[in-house]
Backbone as CSV, one residue per row, in Angstrom:
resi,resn,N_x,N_y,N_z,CA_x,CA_y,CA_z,C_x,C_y,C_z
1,UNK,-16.548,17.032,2.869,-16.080,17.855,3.958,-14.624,18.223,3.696
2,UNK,-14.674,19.252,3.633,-13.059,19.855,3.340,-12.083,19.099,4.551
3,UNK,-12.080,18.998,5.890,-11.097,18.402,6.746,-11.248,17.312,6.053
4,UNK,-11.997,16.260,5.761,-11.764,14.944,5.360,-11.044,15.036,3.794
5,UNK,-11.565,15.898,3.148,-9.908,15.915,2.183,-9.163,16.331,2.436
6,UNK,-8.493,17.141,3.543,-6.827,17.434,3.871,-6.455,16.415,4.663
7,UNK,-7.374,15.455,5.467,-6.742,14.157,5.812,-6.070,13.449,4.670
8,UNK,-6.981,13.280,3.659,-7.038,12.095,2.704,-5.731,12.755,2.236
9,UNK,-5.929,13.509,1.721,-4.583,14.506,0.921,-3.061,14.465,1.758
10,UNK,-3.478,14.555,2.535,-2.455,14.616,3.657,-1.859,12.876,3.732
11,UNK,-2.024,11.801,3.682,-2.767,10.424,4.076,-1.503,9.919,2.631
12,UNK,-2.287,10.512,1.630,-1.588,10.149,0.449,-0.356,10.530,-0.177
13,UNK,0.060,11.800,0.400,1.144,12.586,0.033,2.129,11.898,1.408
14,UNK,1.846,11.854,2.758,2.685,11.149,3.758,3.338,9.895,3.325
15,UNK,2.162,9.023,3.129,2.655,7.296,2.697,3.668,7.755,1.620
16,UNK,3.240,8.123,0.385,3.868,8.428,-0.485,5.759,8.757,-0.409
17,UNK,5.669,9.934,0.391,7.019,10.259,1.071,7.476,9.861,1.648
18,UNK,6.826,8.736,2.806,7.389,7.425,3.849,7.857,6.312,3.174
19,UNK,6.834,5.659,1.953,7.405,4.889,1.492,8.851,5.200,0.310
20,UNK,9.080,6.446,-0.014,10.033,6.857,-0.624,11.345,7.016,-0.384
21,UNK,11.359,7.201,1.370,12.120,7.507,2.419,12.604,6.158,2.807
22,UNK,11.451,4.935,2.572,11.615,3.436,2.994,12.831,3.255,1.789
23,UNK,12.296,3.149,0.469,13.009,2.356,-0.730,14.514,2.909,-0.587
24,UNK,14.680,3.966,-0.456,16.244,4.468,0.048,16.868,3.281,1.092
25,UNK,16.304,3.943,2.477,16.689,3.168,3.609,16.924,1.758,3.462
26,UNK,15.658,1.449,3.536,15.625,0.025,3.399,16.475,-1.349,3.744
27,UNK,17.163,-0.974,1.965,18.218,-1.452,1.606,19.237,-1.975,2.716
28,UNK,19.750,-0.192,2.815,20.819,-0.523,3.526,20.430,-1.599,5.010
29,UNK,19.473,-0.698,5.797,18.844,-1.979,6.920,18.665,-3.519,6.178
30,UNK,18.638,-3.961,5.469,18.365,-5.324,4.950,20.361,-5.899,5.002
31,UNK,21.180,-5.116,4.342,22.650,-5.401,4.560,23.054,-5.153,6.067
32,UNK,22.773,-3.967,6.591,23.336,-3.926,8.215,23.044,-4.992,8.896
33,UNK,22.030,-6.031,8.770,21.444,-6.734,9.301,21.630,-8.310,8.983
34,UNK,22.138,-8.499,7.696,22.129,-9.676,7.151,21.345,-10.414,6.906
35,UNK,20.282,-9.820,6.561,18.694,-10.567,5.881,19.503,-11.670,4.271
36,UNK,18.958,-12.768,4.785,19.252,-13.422,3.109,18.090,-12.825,2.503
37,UNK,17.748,-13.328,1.305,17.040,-12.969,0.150,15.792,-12.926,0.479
38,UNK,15.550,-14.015,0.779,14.096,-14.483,1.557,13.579,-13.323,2.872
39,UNK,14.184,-13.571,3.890,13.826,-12.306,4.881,14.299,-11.000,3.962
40,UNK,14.957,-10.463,2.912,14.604,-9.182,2.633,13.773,-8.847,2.312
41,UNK,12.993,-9.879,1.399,11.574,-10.357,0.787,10.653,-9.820,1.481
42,UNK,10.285,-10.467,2.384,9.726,-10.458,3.654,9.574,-9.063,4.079
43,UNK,10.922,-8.219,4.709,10.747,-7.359,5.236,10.313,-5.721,4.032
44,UNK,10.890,-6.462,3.204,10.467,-5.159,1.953,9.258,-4.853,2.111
45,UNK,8.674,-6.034,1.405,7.227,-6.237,0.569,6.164,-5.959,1.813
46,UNK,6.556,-6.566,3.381,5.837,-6.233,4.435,6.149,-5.117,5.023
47,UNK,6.668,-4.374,4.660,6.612,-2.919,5.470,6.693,-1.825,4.535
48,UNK,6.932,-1.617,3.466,6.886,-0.687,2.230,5.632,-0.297,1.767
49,UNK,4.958,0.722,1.804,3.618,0.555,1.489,2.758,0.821,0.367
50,UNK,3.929,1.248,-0.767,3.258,1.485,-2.190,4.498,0.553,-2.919
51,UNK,3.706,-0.212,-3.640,3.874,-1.314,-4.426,5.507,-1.202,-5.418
52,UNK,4.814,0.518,-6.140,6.339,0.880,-6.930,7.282,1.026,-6.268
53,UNK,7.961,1.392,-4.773,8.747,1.735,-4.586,8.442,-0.149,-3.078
54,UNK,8.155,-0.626,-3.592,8.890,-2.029,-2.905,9.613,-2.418,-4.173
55,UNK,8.928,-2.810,-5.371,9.603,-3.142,-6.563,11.503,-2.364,-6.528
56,UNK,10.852,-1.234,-6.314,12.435,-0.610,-6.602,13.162,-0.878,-5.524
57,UNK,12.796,-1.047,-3.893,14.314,-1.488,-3.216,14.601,-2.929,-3.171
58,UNK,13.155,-3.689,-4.067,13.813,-4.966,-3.662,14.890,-5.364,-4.579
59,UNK,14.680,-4.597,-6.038,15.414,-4.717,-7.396,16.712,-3.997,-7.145
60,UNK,16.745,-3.337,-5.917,18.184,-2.775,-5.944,18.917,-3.548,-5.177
61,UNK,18.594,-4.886,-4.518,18.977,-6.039,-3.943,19.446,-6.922,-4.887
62,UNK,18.399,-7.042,-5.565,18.428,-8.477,-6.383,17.101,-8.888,-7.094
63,UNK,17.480,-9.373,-8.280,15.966,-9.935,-9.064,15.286,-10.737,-7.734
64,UNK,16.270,-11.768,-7.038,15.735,-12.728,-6.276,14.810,-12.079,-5.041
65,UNK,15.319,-10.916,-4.688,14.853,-10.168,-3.699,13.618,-9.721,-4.095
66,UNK,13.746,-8.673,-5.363,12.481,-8.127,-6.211,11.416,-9.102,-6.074
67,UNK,11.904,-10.222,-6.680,10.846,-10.964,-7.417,9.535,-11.214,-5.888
68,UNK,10.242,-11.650,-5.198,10.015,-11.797,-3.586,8.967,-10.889,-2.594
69,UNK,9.877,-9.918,-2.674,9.402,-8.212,-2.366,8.145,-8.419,-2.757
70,UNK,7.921,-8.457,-4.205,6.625,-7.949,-5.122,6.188,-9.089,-4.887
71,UNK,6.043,-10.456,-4.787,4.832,-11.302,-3.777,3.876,-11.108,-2.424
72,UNK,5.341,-10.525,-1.699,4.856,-10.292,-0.115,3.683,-8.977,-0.044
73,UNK,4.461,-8.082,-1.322,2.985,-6.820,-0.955,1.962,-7.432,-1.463
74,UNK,2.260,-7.711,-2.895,0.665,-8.373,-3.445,-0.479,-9.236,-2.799
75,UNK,0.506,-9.738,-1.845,-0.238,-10.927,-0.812,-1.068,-9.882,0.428
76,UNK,-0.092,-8.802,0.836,-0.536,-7.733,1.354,-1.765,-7.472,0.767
77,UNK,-1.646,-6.990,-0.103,-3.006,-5.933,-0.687,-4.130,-6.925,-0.801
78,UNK,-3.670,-8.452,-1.419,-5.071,-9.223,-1.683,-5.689,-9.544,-0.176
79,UNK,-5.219,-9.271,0.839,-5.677,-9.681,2.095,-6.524,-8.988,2.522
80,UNK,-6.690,-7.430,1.974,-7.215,-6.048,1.865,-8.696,-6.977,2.159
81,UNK,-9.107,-7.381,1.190,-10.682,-8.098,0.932,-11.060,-8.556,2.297
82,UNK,-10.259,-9.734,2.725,-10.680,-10.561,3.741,-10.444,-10.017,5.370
83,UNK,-9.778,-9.170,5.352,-9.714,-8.329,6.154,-10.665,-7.157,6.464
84,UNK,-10.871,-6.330,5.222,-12.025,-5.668,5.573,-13.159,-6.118,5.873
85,UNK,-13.653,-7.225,5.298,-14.961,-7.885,5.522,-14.705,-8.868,6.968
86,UNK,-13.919,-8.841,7.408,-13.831,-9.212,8.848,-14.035,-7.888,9.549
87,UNK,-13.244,-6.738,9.089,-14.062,-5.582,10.506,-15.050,-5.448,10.293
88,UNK,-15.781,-5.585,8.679,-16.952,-4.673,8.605,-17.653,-5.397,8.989
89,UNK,-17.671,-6.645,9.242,-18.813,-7.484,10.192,-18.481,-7.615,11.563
90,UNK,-17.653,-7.041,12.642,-17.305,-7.036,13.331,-17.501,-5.508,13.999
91,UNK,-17.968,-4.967,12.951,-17.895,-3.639,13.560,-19.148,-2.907,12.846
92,UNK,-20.150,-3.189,12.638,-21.038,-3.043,11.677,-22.199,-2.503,12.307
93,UNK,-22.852,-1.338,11.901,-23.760,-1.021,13.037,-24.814,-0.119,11.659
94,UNK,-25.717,-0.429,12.348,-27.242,0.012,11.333,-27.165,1.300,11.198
95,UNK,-27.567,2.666,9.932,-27.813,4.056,10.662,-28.844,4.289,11.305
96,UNK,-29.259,5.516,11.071,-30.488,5.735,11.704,-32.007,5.399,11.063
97,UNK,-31.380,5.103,10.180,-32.745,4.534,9.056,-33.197,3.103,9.268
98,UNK,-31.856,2.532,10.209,-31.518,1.080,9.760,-31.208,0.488,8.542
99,UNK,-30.973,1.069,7.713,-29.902,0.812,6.943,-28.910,0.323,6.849
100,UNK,-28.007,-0.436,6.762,-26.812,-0.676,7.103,-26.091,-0.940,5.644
101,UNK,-24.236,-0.387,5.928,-23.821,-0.387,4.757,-23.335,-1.657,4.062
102,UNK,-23.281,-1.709,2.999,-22.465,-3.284,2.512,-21.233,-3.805,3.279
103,UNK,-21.025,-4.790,3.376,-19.845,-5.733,4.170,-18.634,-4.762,3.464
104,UNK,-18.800,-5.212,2.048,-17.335,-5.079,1.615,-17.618,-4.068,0.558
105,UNK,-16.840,-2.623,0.037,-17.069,-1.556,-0.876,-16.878,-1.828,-2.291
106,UNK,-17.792,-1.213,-2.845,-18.065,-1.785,-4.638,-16.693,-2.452,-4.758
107,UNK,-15.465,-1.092,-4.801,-14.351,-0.784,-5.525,-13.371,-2.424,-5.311
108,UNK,-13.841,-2.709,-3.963,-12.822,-3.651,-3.704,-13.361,-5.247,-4.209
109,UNK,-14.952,-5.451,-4.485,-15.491,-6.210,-4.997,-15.046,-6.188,-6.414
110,UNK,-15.494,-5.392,-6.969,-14.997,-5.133,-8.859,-13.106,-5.400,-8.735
111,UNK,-12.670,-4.858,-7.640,-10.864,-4.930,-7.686,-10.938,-6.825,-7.798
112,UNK,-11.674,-7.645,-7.082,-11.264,-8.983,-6.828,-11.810,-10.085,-7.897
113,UNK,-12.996,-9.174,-8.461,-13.831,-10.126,-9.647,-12.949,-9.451,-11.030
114,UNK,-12.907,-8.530,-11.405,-10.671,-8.450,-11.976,-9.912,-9.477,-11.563
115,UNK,-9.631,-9.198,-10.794,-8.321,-10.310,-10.337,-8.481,-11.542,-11.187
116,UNK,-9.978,-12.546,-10.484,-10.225,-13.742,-10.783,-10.222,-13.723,-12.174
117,UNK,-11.082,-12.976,-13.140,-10.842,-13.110,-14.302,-9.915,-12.778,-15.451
118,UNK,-9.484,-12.234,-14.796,-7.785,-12.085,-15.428,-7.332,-13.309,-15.631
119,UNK,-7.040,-13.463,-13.911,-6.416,-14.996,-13.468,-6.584,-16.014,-14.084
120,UNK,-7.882,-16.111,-14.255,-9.102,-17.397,-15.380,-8.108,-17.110,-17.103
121,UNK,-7.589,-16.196,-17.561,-7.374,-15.819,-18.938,-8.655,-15.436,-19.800
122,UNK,-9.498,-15.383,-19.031,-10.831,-14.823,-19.766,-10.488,-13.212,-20.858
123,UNK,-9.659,-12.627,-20.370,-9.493,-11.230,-20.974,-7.957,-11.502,-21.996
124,UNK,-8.221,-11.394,-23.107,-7.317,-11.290,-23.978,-5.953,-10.688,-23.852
125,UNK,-4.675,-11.092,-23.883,-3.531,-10.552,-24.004,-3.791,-8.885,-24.377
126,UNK,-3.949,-8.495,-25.760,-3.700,-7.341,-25.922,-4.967,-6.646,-25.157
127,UNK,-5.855,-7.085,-24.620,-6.828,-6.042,-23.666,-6.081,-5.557,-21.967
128,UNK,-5.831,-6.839,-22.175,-4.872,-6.496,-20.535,-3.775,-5.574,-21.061
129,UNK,-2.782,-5.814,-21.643,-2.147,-4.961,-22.043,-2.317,-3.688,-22.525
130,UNK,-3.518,-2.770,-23.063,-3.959,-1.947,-23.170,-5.131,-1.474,-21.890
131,UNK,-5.176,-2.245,-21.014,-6.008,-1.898,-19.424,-4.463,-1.696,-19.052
132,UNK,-3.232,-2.426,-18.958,-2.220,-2.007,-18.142,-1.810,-0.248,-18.370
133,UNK,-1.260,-0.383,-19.638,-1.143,0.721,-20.020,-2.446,1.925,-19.867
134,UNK,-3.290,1.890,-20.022,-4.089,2.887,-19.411,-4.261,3.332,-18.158
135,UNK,-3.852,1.819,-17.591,-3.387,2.560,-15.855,-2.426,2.934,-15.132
136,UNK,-1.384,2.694,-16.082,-0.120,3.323,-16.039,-0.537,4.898,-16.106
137,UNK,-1.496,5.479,-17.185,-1.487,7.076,-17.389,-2.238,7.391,-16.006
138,UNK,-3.658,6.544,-16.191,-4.275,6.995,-15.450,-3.429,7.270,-13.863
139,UNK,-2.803,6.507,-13.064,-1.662,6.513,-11.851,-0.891,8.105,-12.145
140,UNK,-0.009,8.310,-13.355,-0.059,9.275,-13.775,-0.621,10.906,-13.318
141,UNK,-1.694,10.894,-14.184,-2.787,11.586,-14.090,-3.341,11.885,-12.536
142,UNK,-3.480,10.849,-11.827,-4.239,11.108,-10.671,-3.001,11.646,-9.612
143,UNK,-1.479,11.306,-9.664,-0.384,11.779,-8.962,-0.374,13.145,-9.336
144,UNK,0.079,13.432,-10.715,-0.122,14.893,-11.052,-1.168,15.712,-10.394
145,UNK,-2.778,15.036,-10.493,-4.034,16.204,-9.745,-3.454,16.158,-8.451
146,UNK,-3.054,15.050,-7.893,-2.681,15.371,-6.248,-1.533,16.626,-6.248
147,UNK,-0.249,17.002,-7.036,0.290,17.226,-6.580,-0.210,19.125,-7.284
148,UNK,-1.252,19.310,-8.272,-2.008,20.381,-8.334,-2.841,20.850,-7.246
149,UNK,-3.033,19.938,-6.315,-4.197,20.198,-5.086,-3.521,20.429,-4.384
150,UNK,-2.658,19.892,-3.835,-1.705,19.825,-2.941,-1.216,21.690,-1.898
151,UNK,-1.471,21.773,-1.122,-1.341,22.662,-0.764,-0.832,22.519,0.345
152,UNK,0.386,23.096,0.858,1.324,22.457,1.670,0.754,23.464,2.849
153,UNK,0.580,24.645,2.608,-0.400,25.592,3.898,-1.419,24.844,4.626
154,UNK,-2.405,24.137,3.504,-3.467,23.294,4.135,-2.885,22.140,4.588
155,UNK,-2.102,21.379,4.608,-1.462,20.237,4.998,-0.470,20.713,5.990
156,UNK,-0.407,21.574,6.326,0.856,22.137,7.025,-0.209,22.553,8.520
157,UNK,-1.766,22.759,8.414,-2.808,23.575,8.774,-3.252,22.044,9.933
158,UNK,-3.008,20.627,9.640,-3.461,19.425,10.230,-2.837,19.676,10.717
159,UNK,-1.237,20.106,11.638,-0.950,19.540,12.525,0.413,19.174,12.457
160,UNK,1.057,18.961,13.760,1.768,17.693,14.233,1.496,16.425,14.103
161,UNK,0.098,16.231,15.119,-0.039,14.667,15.543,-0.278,13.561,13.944
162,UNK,-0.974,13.873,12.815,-1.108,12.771,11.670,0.381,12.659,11.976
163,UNK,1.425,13.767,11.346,2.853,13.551,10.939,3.159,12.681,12.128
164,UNK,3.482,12.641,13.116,4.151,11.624,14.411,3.285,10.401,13.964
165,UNK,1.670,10.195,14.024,1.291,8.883,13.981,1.619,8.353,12.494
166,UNK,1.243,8.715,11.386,2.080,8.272,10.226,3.845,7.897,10.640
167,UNK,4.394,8.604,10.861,5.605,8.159,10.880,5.947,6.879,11.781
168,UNK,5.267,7.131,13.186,5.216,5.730,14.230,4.546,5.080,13.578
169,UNK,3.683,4.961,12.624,3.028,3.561,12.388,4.052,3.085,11.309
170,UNK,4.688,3.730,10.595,5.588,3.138,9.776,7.007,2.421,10.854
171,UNK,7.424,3.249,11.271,8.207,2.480,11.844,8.117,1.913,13.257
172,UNK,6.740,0.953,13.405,6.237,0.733,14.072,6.427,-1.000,13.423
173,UNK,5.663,-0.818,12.322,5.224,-1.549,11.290,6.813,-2.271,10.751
174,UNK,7.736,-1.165,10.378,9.354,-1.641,10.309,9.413,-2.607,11.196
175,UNK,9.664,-2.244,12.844,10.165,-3.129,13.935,9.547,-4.358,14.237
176,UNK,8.316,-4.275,13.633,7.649,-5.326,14.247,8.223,-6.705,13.242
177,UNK,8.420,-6.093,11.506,8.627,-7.460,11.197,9.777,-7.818,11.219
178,UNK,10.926,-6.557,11.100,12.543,-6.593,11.060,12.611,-7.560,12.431
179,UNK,11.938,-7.162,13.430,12.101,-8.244,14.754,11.688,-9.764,14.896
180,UNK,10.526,-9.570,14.297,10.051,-10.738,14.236,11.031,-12.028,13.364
181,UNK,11.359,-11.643,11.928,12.575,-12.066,11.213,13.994,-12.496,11.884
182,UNK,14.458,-11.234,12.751,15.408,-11.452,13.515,15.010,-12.612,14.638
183,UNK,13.892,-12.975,15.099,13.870,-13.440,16.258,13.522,-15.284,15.248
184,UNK,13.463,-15.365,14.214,12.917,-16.416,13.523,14.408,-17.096,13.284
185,UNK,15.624,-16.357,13.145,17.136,-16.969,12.760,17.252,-18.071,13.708
């Protein structure tokens, strides 16, 4: 359905520019505030929402910060699993065939049976290293088609309301942990 790709399109190019807008900011909110290392950690890695650009404001802190930062999302994203398979059984309803869809989606099953065997050392140094690097292009590659598709008329064509709720959920998502942190001193 064409609207469901100018969401998606729309979805990916927003975060993208929010979290870009974050790795700038950030920073400075982490000094106005006096976060030690640990709560910058914290607030990076938990409110930044693409991985490369937590890496980059936590590294413009500090290795100690970075190193930190890039735990808190990773912990983020691996939660992805156990989380979805809590709504999707929580929210799970037969079609009309009775059918009903899988708990949890291929992509994120194959993403976690990766993980483990990585983790295990089952996959050879230079294979991982040549899977890294291929997904380095591939990331690449798939940013470039977005920004060939990209049509700012059709994205311009959704609206107001995504742009306001993207932006409130980000800094929605900001306040809740910058506060929470603050209220933990």
């Amino acid at each position: 359905n064409e609207a469901n790709q100018r969401f998606t399109l729309f979805t990916v190019v927003g975060v993208t520019a929010l979290s870009t807008v974050a790795m700038v900011v950030y920073p400075s909110l982490v000094k106005a505030f006096g976060l030690d290392a640990n709560a910058a950690a914290v607030f990076l890695g938990g409110t930044i929402h693409d991985v490369a650009q937590v890496v980059a404001a936590g590294y413009i802190l500090s290795p100690e910060v970075g190193d930190g930062a890039v735990f808190v999302k990773l912990f983020r994203v691996a939660m992805l699993l156990p989380v979805v398979a809590v709504v999707s059984v929580l929210f799970r309803d037969g079609t009309a065939t009775g059918k009903k869809p899988p708990v949890l989606p291929g992509f994120l099953v194959g993403f976690a049976v990766l993980v483990v065997v990585n983790s295990l050392g089952f996959i050879p140094k230079p294979v991982t290293d040549a899977a890294s690097s291929l997904s380095r292009w591939c990331l690449v590659v798939a940013i470039a088609a977005l920004g060939v598709k990209t049509s700012f008329q059709q994205l311009a064509a959704l609206g107001w309301r995504p742009v306001v709720m993207l932006t409130a959920n980000t800094v929605f998502l900001a306040a809740l942990i910058l506060g929470g942190l603050l209220l933990m001193r």
